[in-house]
PLY file of the C-alpha trace (Angstrom):
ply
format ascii 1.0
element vertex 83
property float x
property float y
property float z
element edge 82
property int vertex1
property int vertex2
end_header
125.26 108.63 82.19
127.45 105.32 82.46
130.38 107.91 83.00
128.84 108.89 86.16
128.04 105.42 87.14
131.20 104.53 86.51
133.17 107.72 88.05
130.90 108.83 90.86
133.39 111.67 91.93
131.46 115.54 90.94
134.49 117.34 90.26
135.48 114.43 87.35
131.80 114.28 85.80
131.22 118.41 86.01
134.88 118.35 83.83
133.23 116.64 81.08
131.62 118.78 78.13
128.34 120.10 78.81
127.86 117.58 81.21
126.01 120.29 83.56
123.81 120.88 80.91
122.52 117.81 81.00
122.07 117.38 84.80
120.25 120.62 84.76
118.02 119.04 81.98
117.29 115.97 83.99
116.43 117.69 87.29
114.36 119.93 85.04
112.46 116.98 83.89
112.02 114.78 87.12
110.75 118.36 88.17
107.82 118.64 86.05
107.56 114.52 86.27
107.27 115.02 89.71
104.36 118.48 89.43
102.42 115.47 87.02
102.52 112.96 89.48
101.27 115.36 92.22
98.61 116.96 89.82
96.92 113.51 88.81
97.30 112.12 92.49
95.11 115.09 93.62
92.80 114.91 90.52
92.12 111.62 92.17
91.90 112.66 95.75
88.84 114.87 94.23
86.91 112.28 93.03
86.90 110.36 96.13
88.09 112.42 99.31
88.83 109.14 101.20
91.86 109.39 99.78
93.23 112.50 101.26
94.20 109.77 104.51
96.46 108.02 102.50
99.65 109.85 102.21
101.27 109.12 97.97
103.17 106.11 98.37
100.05 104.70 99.49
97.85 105.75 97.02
99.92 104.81 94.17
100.53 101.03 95.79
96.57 101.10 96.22
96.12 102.50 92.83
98.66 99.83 91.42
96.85 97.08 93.24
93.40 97.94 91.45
95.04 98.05 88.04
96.49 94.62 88.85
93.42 93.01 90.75
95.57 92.76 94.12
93.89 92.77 97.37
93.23 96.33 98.74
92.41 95.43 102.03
95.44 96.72 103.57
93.86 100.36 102.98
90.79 99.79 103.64
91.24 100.29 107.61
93.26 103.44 106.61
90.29 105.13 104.39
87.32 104.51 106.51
87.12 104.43 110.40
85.99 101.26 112.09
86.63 98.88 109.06
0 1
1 2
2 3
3 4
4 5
5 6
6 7
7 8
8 9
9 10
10 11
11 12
12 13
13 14
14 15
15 16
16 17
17 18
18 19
19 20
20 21
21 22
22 23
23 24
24 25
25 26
26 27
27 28
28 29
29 30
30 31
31 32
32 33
33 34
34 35
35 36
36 37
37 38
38 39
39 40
40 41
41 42
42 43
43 44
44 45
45 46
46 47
47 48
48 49
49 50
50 51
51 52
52 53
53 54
54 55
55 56
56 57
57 58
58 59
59 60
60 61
61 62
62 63
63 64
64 65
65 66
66 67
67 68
68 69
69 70
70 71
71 72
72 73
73 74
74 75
75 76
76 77
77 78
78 79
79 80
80 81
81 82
């Protein structure tokens, strides 16, 4: 992919040999990166429905701030009313 760093211009990068292949193979796997993402946020979201008021960027920063022993307070407000 340096090629296409280095020549951002489509009609240059589709020109090289089975280049399309291999965009349609990366969009095919951010694709189903993207459907595992969504399925484990929402595996989540069932254990705890609180989390259904965060929308995903949230939850992953919150999620990444428990693994790391961050302060969650930030959320807090956002997950229960009156906090």
């Amino acid at each position: 992919m340096w090629s296409t760093y280095r020549h951002p211009k489509t009609t240059y990068n589709l020109c090289i040999k089975d280049r399309l292949q291999v965009y349609h193979t990366l969009i095919n796997f951010y694709a189903n990166l993207q459907k595992k993402v969504n399925d484990f946020l929402e595996q989540k979201r069932l254990q705890f429905t609180r989390f259904y008021f965060l929308n995903d960027s949230q939850f992953l920063d919150l999620l990444m701030r428990v693994n790391t022993h961050r302060d969650i307070n930030v959320y807090i407000n956002l997950l229960f009313s009156g906090a």
